[in-house]
N, C-alpha and C positions, 0 to 999 in steps of 0.2 A: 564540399563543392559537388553540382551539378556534373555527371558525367554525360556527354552528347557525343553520341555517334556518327551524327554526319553536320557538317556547316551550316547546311539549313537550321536546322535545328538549333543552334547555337543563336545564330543569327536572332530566328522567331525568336529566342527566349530574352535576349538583350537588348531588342528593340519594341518586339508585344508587351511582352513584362509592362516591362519602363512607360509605355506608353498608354498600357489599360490602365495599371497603377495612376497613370495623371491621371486619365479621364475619368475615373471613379473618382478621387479625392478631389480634381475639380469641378465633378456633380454633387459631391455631398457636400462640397461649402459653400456651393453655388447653391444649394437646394436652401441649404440651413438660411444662410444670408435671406435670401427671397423670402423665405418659408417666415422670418421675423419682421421681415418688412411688410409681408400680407399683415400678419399676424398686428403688428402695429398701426399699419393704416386699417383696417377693421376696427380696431380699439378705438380709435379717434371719431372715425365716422358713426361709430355710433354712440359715443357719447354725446358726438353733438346732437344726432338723433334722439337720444333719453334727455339730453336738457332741453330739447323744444317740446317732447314730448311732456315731460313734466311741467314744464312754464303754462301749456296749455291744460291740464287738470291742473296748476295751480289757480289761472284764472276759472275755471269752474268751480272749483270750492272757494277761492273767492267771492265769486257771484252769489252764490247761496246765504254766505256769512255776511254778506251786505244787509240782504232782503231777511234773517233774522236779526240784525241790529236795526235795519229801519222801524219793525216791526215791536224791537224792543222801546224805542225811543218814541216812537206813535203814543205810546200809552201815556206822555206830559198832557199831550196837546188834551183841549177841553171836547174834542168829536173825537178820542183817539178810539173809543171803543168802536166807531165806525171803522175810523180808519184801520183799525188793525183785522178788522172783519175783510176788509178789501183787501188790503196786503194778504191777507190769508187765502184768500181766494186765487187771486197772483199765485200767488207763492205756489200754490199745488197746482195751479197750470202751465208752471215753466218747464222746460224741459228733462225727461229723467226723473223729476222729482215724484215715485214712488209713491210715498205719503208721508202728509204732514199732520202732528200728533200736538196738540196744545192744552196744557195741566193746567190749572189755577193750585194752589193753595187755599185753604179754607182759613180766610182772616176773621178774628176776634173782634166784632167793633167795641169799641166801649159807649157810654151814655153820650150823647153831646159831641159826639164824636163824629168827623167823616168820613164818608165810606169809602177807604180806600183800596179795595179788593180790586184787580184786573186793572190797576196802574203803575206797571211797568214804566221803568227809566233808562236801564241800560242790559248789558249780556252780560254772562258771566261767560271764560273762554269758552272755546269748542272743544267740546269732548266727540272722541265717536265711539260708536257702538258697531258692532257685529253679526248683523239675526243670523239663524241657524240658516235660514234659507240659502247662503251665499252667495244670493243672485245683488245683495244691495248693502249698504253702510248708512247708519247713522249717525246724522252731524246734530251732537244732542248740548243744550246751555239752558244755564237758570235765568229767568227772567226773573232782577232784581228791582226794589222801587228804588226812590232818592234815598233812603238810606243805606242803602245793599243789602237789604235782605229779599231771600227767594220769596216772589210772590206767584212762582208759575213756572215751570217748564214747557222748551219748544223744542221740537227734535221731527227733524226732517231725514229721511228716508234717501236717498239716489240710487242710481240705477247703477252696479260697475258696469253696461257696457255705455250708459250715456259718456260715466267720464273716462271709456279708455276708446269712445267713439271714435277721434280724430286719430288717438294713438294705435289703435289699430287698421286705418288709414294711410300713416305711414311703410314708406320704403324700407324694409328691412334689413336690406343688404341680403345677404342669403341666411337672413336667421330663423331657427324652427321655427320659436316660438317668443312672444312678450309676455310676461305677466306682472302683477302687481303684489306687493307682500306688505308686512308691517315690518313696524322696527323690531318684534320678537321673532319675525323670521315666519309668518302666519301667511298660507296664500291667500289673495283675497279675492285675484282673480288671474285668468291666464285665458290664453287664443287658442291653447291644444286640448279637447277634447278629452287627450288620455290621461291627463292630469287631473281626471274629476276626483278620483281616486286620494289624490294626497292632499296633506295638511297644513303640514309647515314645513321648510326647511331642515336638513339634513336627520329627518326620521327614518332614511333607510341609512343613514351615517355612510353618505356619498361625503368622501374628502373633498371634493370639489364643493358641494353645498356648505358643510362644515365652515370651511373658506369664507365660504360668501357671509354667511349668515354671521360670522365674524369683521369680515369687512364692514358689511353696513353700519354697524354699529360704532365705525371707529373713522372711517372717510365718506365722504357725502357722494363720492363718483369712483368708478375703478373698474378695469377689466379684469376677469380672472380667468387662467385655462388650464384644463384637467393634465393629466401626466402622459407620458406616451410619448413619442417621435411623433406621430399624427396624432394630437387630442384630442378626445372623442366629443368633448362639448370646451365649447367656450362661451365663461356670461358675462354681459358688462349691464351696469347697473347707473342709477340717478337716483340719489336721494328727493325728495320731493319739499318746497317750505314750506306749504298751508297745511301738510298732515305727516303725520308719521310714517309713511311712506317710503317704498322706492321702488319704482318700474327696473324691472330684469329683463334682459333681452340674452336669448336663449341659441345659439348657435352650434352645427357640427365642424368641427377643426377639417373633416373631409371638404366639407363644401366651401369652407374659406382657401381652402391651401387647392380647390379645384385645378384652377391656371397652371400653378407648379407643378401638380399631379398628370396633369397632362402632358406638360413640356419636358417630366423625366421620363416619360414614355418615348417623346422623338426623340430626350436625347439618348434616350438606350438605345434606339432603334437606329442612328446615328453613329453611334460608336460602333455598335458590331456593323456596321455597312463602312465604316472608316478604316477601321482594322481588317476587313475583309481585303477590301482593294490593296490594304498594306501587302497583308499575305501573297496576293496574286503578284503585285509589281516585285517582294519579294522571291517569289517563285520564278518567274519572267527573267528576273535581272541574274539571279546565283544562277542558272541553270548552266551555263558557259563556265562561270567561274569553278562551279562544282563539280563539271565535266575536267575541266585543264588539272584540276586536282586532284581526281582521280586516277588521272592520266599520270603524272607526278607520284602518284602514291603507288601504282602499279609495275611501275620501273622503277622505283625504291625498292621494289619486295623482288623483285629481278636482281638487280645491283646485291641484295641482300644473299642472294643467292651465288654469286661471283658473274654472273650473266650481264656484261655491261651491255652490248647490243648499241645502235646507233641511238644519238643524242633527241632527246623529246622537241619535236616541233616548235617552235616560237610562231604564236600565232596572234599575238597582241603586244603593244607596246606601252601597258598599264601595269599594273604592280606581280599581276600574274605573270605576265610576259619577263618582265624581270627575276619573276622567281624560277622562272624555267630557264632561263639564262645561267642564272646563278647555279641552278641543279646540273645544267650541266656542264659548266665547270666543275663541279663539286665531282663529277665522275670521273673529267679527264686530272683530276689534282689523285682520285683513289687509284687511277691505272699507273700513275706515277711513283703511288709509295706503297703500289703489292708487294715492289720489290725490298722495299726497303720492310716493310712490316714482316714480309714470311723469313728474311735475314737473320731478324734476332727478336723476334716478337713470341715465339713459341715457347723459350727454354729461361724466360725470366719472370719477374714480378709487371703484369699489365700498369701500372699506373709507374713504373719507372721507364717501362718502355714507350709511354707516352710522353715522358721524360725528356730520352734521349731524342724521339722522333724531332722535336722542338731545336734540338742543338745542331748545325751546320756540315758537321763532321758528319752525321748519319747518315746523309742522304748523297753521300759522293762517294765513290771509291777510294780507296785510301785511308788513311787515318793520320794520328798526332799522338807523338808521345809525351807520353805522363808516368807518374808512379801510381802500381795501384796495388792490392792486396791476391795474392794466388794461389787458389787452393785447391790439392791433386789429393782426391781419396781413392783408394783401392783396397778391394777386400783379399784376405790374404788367405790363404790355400782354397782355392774358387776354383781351380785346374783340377785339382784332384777330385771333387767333390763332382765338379760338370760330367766328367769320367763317367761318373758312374751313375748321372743322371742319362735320359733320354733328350735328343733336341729341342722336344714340346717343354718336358721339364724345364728342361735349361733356360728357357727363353722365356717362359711363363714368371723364375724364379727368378732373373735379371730385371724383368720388366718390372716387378712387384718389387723389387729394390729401389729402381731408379724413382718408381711414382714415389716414394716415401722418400728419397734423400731430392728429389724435383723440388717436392712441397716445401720441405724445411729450407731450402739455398732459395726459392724464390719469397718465402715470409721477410728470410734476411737482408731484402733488395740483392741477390747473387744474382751475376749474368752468368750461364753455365754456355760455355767454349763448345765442348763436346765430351763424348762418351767413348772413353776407349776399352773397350770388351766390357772388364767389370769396372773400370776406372772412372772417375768425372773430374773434369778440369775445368772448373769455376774462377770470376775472378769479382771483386768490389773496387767498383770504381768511385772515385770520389767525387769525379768530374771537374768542377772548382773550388771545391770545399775543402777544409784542413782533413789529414789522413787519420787523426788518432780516432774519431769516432767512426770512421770505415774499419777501421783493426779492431777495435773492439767489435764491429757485428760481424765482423770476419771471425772472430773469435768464437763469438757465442753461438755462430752456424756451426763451425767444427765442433762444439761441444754436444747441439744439440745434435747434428747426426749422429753422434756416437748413441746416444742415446736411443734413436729412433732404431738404431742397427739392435738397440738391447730388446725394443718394444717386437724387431722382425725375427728377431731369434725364438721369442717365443711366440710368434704367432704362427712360424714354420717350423715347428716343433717337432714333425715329422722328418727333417734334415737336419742332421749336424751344424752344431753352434757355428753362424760365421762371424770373422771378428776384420775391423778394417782399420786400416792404418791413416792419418790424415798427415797431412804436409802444409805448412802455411807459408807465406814470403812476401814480402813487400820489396819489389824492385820495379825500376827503369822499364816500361813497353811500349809499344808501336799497339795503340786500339783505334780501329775501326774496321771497314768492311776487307773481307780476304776472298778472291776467287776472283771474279769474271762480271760483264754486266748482264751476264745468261744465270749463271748463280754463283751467289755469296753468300757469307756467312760474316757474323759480324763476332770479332775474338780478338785476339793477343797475340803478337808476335816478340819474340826476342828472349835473350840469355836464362831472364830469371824464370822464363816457364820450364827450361830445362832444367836448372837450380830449384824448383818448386817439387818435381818429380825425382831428382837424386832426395832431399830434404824427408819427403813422404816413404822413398823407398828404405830410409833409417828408423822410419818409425812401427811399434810392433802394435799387435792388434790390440783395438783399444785406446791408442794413442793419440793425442792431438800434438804434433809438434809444430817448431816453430822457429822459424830464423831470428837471427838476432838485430835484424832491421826492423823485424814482429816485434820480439820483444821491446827493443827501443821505444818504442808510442806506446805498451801497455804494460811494459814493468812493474808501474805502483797498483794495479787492481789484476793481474793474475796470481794465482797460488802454482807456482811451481815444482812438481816430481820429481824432479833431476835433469841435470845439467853436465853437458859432457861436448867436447872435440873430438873432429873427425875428421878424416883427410875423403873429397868429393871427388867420383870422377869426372875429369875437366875441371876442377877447381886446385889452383897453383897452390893454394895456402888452406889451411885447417880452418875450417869453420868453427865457431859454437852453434849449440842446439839445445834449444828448453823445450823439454814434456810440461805442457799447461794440464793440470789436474781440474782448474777453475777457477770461476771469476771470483775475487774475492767478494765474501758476505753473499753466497750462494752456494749452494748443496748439488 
């Protein structure tokens, strides 16, 4: 995730984002769309253009192919050699017509025979030809008698611009160029100039020509367009019916997609002036919001500092104005539970002490009694040893005990009471919960301090091994807050804390002992050292007393 430093910023990125994102994705299918629908109506419109274009060279090569059949058929009649002298004359002064070129055949006569040389009956079809010149086509047929054989060929000459006359005439749409080709893909003519140069179809092996030159030969009409987001050409074609034929009309994808090409101009131009004003009415509107917020985050870091100061201004009644209501509530609720937090927030486990803060009892003077687990350690010959330390010593070496047995009784959810000289009086509360799994971490805290006492012996290796005695009990107490509503402390009152500290003062260093209310709830999983009665001061009747060695199936 995006990290943002200020609201603004957040803001712009959740609503520009989202909002460029549309307008891009709905220009690029708004383009695409449009850009097929050009694309489409161009295709159309000019085919219909190549089919009148073509219908109109079809009736010119129609015309021609008349006036060589009239010409063939002239030769029955009994004046046809006139007539076909006239027709011929026609013929080369019609328009376009080039030259016209007429062969006889050298016929055989026989004896007795009549001479039937230069009598012509019908055409054989229309062939055409191609001179080198380029400038024209020949429309070439055998002139056959009444039996079909060739007695003469006629082959007339036109002009390609007579017949692409009218077709270059035509409205092109915005196309470069028109030309004409054969069915092998042969230019035969074109309107551009720079095409003098080429031959046939796809000889520089342009895929797009390739295409075409495939096309024609398989549908008589078709648009085709090169590759690209913008294609760089597009050509639609007509087959032609009097000749082998088809007109190509030769277009740039720029100049078709022109319109859209312009309008993704305004609408770029559009968006960033849309989003602009976003920005500013953005800027305009947060400015206040991001002020009160500020304001709100700046007495947070006060508050944070124990500096509560007077309550933050309410100066709207929108959701800001609520949140600064709510803040500061939220301060007169912390001047409330300083007292209860500094009580007994310091010498336990944080997330039990959020715990209790939740329960009823904590935040009133007084308490409720319950049974709970109590545990008195003291280090045993600490008197002598302080002797003969200094009071920097002493206190340096007290301190660096309590942080090491603090750590282990608050791992174990312990609420530690207080500190007396080298002593601590902890206790586990069950609160509403059954007691056997509080005695058991009551347990394995006393075990592990012993331990951590092993880890301080030798880390103060410079002083004399100390060794400490523990005392465990599960009895009857009065828990909640003890003192005043200036200061209090949140601990234990009653018998069994005194019963907790004779119990601890039986046990030798090293020892974890334990009443027999302890043992009651852990009997089946501690391993037991020994076991002995003792008569307690203040206690009428002899106790028992087990040294727990360890939890069973642990070292």
């Amino acid at each position: 995730m995006f990290a943002f430093k200020t609201l603004q910023r957040r803001l712009i990125f959740l609503l520009v984002v989202p909002l460029t994102l549309f307008l891009l994705g709905f220009g690029f299918f708004g383009y695409r769309f449009i850009q097929d629908m050009l694309f489409k109506e161009w295709g159309e419109i000019a085919i219909l253009k190549l089919e009148r274009a073509a219908h109109q060279m079809d009736m010119k090569l129609h015309e021609q192919t008349e006036w060589m059949e009239s010409f063939a058929r002239a030769g029955q009649d009994s004046q046809g050699e006139g007539i076909q002298r006239w027709l011929l004359k026609q013929e080369k002064a019609q328009p376009g017509v080039h030259q016209v070129t007429l062969t006889w055949e050298k016929a055989v006569v026989s004896p007795g025979s009549p001479d039937t040389r230069n009598r012509s009956a019908t055409l054989s079809p229309i062939g055409f030809s191609y001179p080198s010149d380029g400038k024209t086509v020949g429309l070439r047929a055998e002139l056959l008698d009444a039996a079909g054989r060739p007695v003469g060929r006629l082959e007339v000459l036109l002009s390609y611009d007579y017949l692409m006359q009218e077709t270059l005439k035509e409205g092109w749409l915005v196309a470069q160029m028109a030309c004409l080709v054969s069915a092998e893909g042969r230019y035969l003519a074109h309107s551009n100039p720079a095409m003098q140069g080429r031959h046939c179809l796809g000889e520089t092996q342009n895929p797009l020509e390739l295409a075409m030159l495939k096309a024609i030969q398989e549908k008589p009409s078709g648009t085709l367009m090169g590759e690209g987001f913008i294609p760089e050409h597009v050509i639609g074609y007509y087959k032609l019916h009097a000749a082998p034929w088809a007109i190509m009309l030769h277009a740039q994808g720029s100049e078709i997609l022109a319109p859209i090409l312009r309008f993704r101009f305004y609408f770029l131009l559009g968006s960033i002036l849309c989003l602009a004003v976003i920005l500013v009415f953005i800027r305009l509107g947060m400015t206040p919001v991001v002020m009160a917020i500020r304001q709100i985050a700046t007495k947070a870091a006060q508050v944070a500092q124990g500096q509560y100061g007077e309550p933050v201004p309410v100066t709207s009644r929108d959701e800001i104005g609520q949140l600064t209501l709510s803040f500061n509530d939220m301060i007169a609720g912390l001047k409330e539970r300083d007292f209860i937090s500094n009580t007994f927030g310091r010498y336990m486990d944080q997330e039990f002490a959020r715990e209790l803060l939740s329960r009823p009892e904590a935040s009133r003077m007084g308490g409720v009694k319950r049974e709970v687990v109590i545990l008195f350690a003291d280090i045993r010959g600490f008197t002598p040893l302080a002797e003969t330390l200094s009071p920097e010593a002493t206190l340096l070496l007290v301190n660096r005990h309590f942080a090491r047995m603090i750590e282990v009784i608050q791992t174990h959810r312990g609420i530690i009471v207080d500190f007396l000289g080298d002593a601590i009086l902890a206790f586990f509360d069950p609160l509403d919960g059954p007691m056997e799994p509080v005695v058991q971490r009551a347990i394995n805290c006393a075990l592990k301090l012993q331990k951590a006492m092993e880890a301080e012996n030798l880390a103060e290796s410079e002083h004399p091994a100390l060794h400490m005695g523990i005392g465990l009990h599960a009895g009857e107490v009065v828990v909640g807050n003890i003192g005043s509503e200036s200061r209090a402390k949140y601990g234990i009152i009653g018998s069994a804390v005194n019963l907790t500290h004779r119990i601890q003062g039986q046990a030798q260093g090293g020892e974890v002992m334990v009443s027999e209310m302890v043992f009651h709830y852990c009997e089946d999983i501690v391993a037991v050292r020994r076991t002995f009665q003792t008569k307690l001061k203040g206690i009428a009747h002899p106790v028992t007393l087990y040294v727990v060695d360890n939890m069973r199936g642990s070292r």
